[in-house]
C-alpha positions in Angstrom: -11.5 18.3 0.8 -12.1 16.3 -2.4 -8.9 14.6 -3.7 -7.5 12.3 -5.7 -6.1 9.3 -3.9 -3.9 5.9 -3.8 -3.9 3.8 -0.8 -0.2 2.3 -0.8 -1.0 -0.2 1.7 -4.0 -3.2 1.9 -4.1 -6.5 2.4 -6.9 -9.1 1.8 -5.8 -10.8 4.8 -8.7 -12.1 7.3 -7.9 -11.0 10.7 -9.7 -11.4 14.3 -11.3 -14.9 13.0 -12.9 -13.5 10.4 -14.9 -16.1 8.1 -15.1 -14.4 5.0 -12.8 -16.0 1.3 -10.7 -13.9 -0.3 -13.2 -13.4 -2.9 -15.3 -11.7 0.1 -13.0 -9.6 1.1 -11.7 -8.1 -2.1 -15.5 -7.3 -2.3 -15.3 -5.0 0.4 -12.3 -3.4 -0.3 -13.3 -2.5 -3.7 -16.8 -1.3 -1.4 -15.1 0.8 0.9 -13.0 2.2 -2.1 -15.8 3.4 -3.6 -17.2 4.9 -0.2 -13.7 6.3 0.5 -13.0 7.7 -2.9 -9.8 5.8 -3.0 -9.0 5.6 -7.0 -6.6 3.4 -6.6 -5.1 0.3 -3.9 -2.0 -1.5 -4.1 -2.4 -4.9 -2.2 0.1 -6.2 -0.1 0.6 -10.0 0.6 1.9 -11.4 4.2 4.9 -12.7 4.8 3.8 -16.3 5.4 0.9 -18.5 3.3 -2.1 -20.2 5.5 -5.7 -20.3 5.3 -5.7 -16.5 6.1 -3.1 -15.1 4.3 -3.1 -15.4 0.7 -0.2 -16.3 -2.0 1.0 -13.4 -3.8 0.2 -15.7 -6.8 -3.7 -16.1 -5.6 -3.9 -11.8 -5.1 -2.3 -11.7 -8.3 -4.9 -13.9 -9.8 -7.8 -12.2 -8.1 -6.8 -8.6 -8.8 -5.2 -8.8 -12.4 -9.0 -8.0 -13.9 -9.1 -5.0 -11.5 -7.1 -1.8 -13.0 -7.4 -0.2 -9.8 -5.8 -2.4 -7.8 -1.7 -3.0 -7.7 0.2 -5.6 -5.7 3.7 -5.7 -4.0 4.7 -9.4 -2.7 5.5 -10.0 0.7 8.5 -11.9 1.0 10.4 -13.7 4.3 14.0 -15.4 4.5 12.0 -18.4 6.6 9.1 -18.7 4.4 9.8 -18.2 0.5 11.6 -20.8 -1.2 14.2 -20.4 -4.5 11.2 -20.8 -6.5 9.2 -18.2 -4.7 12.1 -15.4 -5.4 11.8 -16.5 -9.5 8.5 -16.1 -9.2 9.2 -12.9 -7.9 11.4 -12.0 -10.7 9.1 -13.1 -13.5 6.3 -10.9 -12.2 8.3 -8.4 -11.9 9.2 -8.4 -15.8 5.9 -9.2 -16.5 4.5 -6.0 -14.4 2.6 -7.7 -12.0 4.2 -6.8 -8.8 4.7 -3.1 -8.2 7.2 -3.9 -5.2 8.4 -6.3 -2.5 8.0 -6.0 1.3 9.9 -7.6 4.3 8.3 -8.0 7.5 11.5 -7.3 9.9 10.0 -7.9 13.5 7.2 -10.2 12.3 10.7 -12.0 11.2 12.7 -12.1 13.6 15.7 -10.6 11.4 17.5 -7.2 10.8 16.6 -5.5 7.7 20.8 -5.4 7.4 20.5 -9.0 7.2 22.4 -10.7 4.2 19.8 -13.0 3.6 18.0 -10.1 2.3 20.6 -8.4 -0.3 18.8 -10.8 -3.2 15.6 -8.8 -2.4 17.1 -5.5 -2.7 18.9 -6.0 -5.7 16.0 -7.8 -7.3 14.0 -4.0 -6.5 16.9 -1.8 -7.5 17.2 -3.9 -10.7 13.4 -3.3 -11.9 13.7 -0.2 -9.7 10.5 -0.8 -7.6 10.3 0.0 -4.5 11.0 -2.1 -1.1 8.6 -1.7 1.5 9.9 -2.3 5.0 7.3 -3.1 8.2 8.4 -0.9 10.9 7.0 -0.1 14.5 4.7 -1.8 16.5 3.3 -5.2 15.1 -0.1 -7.0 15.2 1.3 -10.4 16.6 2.6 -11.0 20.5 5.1 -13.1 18.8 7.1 -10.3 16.7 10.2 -8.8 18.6 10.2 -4.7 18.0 14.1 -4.4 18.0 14.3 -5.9 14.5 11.4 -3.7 13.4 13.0 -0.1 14.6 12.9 2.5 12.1 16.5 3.6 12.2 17.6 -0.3 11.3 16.7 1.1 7.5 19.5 3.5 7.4 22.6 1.4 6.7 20.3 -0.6 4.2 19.9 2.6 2.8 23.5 4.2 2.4 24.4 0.8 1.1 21.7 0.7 -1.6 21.5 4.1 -2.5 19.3 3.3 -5.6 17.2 1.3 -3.5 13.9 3.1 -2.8 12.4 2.2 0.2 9.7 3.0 2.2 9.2 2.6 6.1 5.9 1.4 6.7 3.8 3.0 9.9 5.9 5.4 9.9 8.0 3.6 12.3 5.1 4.9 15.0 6.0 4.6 17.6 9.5 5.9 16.6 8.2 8.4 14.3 11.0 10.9 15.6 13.6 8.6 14.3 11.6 7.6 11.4 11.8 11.8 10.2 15.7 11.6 11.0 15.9 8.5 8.4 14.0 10.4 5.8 15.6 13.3 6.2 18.9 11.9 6.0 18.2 9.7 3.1 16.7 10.9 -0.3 15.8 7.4 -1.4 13.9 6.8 1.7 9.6 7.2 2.1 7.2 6.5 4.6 4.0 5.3 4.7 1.0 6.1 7.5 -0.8 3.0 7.4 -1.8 1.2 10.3 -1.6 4.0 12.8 -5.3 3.2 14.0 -6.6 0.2 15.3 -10.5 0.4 16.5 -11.8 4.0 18.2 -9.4 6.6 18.1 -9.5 8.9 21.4 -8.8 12.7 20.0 -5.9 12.8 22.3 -4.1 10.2 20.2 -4.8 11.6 17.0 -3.6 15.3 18.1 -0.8 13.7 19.3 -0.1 11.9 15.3 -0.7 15.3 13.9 1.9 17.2 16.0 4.4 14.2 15.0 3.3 14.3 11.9 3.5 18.1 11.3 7.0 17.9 13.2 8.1 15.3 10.8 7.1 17.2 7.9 8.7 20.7 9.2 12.0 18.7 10.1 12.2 17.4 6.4 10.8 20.1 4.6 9.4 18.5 1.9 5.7 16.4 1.6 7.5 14.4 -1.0 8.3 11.3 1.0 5.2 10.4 2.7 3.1 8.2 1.3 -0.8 7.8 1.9 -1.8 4.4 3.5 -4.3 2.6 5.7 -3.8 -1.5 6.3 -7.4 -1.9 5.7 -9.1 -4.4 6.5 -6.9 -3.7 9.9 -7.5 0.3 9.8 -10.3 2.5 8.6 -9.5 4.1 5.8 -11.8 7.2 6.6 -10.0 7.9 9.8 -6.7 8.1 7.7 -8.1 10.5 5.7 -9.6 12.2 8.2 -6.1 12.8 9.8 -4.0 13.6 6.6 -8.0 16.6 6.4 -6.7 17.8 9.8 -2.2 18.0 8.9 -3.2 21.7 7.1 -1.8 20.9 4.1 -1.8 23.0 1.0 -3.8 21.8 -2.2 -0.5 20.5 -3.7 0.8 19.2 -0.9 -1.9 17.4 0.5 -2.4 15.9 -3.6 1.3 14.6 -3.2 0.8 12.7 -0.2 -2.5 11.6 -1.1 -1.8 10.4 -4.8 1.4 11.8 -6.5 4.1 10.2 -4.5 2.8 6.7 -4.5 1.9 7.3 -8.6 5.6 8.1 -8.7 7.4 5.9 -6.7 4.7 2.5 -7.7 4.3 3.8 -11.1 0.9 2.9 -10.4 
């Protein structure tokens, strides 16, 4: 099925040792973009700076002459500094960040966490959205109870201008992830970062039934979001998966492109 389509969720990290620069990598993602038909990506940076993890300033700087990429700034209580969060706020006025994301789990803090109110006020203010990691993580270090879907509730009814979106769809709590969107109307979920390497065809009936259930429970396609975590994932087995949901035309256009268009304002 031919479609239009925004991936909500990249990096231009370099994982397992990888050697290649930043410049490399953003060469490949704009590559498999044009492989994958993606017409758009919004690029997400980590919660922590090193020689593998880019600045928010340095994707900001290599993406600005691309106007098919976007980028939402990670941010971290331990990590990001006073002058970090300004920074934050003058991209935001100046339209260069699309959104901010928290790593809860990869941090070992609650998404309720005080420390974090600054974060959501500076999203509600230039009414972006917050992106929130939840579910399993990508580092042995990361403790899951901070990263459990159903933490983003009370940030939620507290914030109710706040849109958020649950990244990974909480997988493996996806059934408590559809409870949190169902419950609240200014909460999303992404489906990035579901696949790591092969996929056996017993795991991926068992995302579509989750999936499908998810969708059914909620009745309405207009809070998920389409997403990979390329370089991590491959973005042809997410499409592959959101081919296989049985979505109508519309439907499948919304979770493909019309809710993160929406929502990013991308």
């Amino acid at each position: 099925m031919s479609m239009r389509a925004i991936d909500c969720h990249v990096h231009l990290n370099s994982y397992n040792d990888s050697k290649g620069s930043i410049d490399e990598i953003l060469v490949e993602l704009l590559q498999s973009m044009g492989v994958c038909d993606i017409d758009a990506s919004i690029v997400i940076s980590s919660y922590k700076v090193n020689k593998d993890r880019p600045s928010t300033d340095k994707i900001i700087r290599i993406t600005e002459k691309h106007d098919n990429l976007a980028v939402v700034g990670g941010y971290s209580i331990e990590n990001h500094t006073i002058e970090d969060f300004r920074n934050y706020r003058k991209w935001l006025l100046e339209n260069k960040l699309k959104g901010i994301k928290i790593y809860c789990g990869y941090e070992h803090y609650f998404p309720t966490d005080k420390k974090y109110q600054k974060i959501y006020d500076l999203c509600t203010e230039f009414e972006v959205p917050l992106m929130v990691h939840c579910g399993d993580t990508f580092a042995s270090d990361a403790k899951l109870k901070y990263a459990h879907p159903l933490n983003v509730d009370e940030v939620a009814t507290d914030n109710p201008e706040l849109k958020i979106v649950i990244c990974h769809l909480g997988n493996p709590w996806i059934l408590d992830c559809q409870e949190v969107l169902y419950k609240n109307r200014n909460v999303y979920a992404d489906i990035s970062g579901l696949f790591f390497g092969p996929v056996s065809d017993y795991y991926e009936q068992c995302l579509i039934t989750k999936i499908k259930e998810l969708l059914s429970y909620t009745s309405s396609p207009h809070h998920l979001l389409f997403g990979s975590d390329w370089p991590i994932s491959d973005v042809r087995l997410c499409i592959k998966l959101v081919n296989k949901l049985g979505l109508s035309r519309k439907d499948c256009d919304l979770l493909m492109f019309g809710n993160t268009q929406k929502i990013f304002g991308v």
